[in-house]
N, C-alpha and C positions, 0 to 999 in steps of 0.2 A: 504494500500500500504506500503510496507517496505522498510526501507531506505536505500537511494540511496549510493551506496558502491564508496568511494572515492580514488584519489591517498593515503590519509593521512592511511586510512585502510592497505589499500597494506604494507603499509611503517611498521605500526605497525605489522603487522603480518610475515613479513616476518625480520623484526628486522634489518631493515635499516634506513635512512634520504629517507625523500621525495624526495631530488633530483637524489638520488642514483636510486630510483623507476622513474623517469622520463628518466635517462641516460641507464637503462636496457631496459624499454619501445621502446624507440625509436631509438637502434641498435647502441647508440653513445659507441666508441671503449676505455671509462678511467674507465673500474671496470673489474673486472675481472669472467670467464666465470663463476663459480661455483656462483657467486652471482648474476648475469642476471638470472640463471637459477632458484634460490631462489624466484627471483621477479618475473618471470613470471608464477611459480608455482603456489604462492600466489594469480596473480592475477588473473589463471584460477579457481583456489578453490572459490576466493570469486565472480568471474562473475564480476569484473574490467573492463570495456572500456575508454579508455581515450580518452576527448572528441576530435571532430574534430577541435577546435582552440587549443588545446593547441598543439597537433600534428605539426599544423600546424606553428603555435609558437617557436617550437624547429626546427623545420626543415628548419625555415627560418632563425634563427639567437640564435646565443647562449646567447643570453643576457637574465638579469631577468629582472621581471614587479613587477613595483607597483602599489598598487589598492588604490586608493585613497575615499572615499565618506565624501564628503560636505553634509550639512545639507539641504541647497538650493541652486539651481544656480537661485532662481530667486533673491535672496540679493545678490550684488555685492561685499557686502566684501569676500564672499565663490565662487565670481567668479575669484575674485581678487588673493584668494588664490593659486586657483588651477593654472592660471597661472605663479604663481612664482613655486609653485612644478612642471608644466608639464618642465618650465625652467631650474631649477636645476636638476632633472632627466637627459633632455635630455643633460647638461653638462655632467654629469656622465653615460652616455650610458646606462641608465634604460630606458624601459618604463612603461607609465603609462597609467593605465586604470582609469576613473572616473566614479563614479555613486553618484546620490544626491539621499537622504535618504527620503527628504518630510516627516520624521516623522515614516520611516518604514528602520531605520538603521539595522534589526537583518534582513531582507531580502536582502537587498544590501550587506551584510556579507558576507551570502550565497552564494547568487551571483559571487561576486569576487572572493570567496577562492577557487575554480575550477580551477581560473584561473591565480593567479598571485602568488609573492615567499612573499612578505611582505603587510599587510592592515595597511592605518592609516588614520586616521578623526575623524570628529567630532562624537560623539554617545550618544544617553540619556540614554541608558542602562546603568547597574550598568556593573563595570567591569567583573564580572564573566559570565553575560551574552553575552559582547563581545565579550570573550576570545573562549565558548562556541559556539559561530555562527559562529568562522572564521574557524574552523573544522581544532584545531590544527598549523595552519599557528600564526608567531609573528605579533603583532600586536601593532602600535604605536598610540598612542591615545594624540590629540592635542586641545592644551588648558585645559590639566585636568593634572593630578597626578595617578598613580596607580603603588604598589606595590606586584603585582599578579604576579607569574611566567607567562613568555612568553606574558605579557601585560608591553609595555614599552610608553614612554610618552616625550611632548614636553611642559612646562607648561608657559604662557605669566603672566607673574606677572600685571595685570588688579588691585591687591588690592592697591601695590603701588603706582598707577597712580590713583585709586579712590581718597587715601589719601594724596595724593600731590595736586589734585583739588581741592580738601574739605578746607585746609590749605591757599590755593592761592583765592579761592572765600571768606572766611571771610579775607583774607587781601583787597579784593576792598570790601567791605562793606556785603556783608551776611551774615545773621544772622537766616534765616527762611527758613528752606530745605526741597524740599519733591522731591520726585521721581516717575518715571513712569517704573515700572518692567515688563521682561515679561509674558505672558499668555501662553507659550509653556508649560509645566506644567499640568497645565488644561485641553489646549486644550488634550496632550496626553493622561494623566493620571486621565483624569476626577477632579482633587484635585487641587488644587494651590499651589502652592510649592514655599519658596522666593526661588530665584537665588543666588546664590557666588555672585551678585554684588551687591545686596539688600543687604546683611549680610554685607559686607566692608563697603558700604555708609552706613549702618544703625550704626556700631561699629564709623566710621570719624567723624559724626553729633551728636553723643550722642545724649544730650537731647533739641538739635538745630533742629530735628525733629521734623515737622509738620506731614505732612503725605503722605501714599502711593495708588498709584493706580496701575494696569494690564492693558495691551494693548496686540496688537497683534504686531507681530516684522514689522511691514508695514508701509509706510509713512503715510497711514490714520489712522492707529490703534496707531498710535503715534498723531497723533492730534486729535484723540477722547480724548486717554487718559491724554494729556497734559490738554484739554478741562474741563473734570470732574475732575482732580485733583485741578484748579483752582477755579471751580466752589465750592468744597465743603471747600477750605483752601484758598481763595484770598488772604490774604496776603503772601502767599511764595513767597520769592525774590530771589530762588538758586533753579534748576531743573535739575539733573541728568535725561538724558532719557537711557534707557535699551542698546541701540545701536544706529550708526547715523542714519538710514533711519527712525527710530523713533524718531529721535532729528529734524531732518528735516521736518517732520512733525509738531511736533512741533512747530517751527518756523513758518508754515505756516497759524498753528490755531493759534497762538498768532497774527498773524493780520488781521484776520478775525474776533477775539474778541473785537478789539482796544488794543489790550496789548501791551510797547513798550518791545522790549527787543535790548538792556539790561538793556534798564532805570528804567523800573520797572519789571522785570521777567530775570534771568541768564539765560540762556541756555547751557548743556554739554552734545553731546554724546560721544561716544564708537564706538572705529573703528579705525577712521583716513581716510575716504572716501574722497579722489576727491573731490567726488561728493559735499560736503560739502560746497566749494570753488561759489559752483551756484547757494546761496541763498545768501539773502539780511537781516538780517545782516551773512554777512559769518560762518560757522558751528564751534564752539569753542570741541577740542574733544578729549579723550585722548587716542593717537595715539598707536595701536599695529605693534611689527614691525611684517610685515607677510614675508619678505623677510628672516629673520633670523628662523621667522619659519620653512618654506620649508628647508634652510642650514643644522638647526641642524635636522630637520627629517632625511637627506639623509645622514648625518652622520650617524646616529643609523639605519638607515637601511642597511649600508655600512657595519659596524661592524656586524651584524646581518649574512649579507652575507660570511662577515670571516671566520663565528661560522657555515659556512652553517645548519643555520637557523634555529640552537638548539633551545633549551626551556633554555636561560641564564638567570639572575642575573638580573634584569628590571635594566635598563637605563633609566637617566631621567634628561633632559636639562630644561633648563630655559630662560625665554627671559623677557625684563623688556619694561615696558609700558613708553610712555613721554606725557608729556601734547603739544597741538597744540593750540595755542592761536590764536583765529582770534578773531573775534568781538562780537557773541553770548554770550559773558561772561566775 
């Protein structure tokens, strides 16, 4: 089967902006006759139909969409998220389309770039494959870094807040750290791969490292994993977990062990969940802001829409992490 001919083709061949091809398309009266006629030319050569939502999209209101895809909506931090993005959006008269990835990000790509003017989420792909699946649309990729034409980014400084925790749990007495990393990696890639927060915690703890285990990112795959890392290192008294529904966890196999925490075992995740708040001892974590997330995405996506929707210069914001001190640590 040969592949399926998109607005972004039309655009290339006829030597316009995709939007110019969607404004000929659909009979709107701001370009002028000699270039409707370009694009429709084009789009009879290449056998072009544009689908029946995006038609329907334009004709219902002029505004652009953003396609958002989260890794999971069943983690509450990435549900957390998209509501502050569908929020800020609809401040800004965007909408937004969501799709969660479960691990098959380069299809939920696909997916959206049919349909929307800008993509941004989370992705385990390397950026070129990103940039590659969104079929020429910009693309803002959050919580990472990327310096790819037309891949722009939101990045939450996670190392500062690792190394400010690190700092603040040897000042209440730690001395013996180990960690629970994730197995998304693995699961994907067959390989185990450490994480960005594995490398920060392992660089904070030098040679105050005990040791590491994998879990799965789940409130159980976090108390497995907190489980065997005690088992094979008891004495650690400081325990980074990968993220909070796996610090939660955590907490949960620690008394199911007899293990007190904090007395004898820290506990930290990664997040800043609520949810954190409805454990006993309370979730100790360091807090991303996801609010300033969403902001500066819909900035850079706003600029984006200035440039209608070049291939610019990559943009790339930053957000800084803080630590949340409850009582797990």
């Amino acid at each position: 089967m040969g592949k399926r001919v998109t607005i972004l083709d039309v655009a290339a061949a006829a030597g316009v902006s995709r939007q110019t091809v969607t404004r000929a398309m659909n009979g709107m009266g701001d370009i002028s006759e000699s270039t409707r006629r370009k694009v429709l030319e084009a789009a009879e050569q290449l056998g072009y139909r544009p689908s029946r939502h995006a038609r329907s999209l334009v004709n219902r209101q002029k505004t652009h969409a953003l396609g958002l895809v989260v890794a999971s909506l069943r983690n509450p931090y990435f549900t957390d998220i998209a509501a502050d993005m569908l929020s800020e959006a609809t401040a800004r008269g965007w909408q937004l389309m969501i799709a969660a990835s479960e691990g098959e990000a380069v299809e939920a790509l696909r997916l959206l770039s049919t349909q929307v003017d800008v993509i941004a989420g989370h992705f385990g792909e390397s950026d070129a494959e990103v940039r590659d699946a969104a079929q020429g649309l910009p693309v803002v990729l959050l919580e990472s870094r990327s310096e790819l034409p037309g891949v722009h980014s939101v990045e939450i400084d996670i190392a500062s807040g690792i190394t400010d925790a690190v700092s603040a749990l040897r000042e209440r007495g730690a001395r013996r750290f180990g960690m629970v990393d994730s197995a998304y990696s693995e699961r994907i890639r067959g390989v185990y791969e450490p994480s960005p927060k594995r490398e920060w915690f392992e660089a904070a703890v030098g040679d105050q490292l005990v040791g590491v285990v994998v879990g799965e990112e789940t409130i159980s795959g976090g108390g497995r994993g907190f489980a065997e890392l005690l088992r094979v290192h008891p004495d650690i008294d400081a325990v980074l977990m990968f993220n909070d529904l796996m610090a939660l966890g955590a907490i949960q196999g620690a008394h199911s062990i007899g293990v007190d925490v904090p007395g004898e075992v820290r506990i930290v995740g990664v997040d800043g969940l609520a949810l954190g708040d409805a454990v006993d001892p309370p979730l100790t974590t360091i807090s991303l802001d996801q609010q300033s997330l969403a902001s500066n995405t819909l900035d850079i996506v706003e600029t984006l829409a200035k440039a209608d929707f070049a291939r610019i210069d990559p943009i790339h914001r930053s957000v800084r992490s803080k630590m949340l001190w409850r009582e797990s640590a």
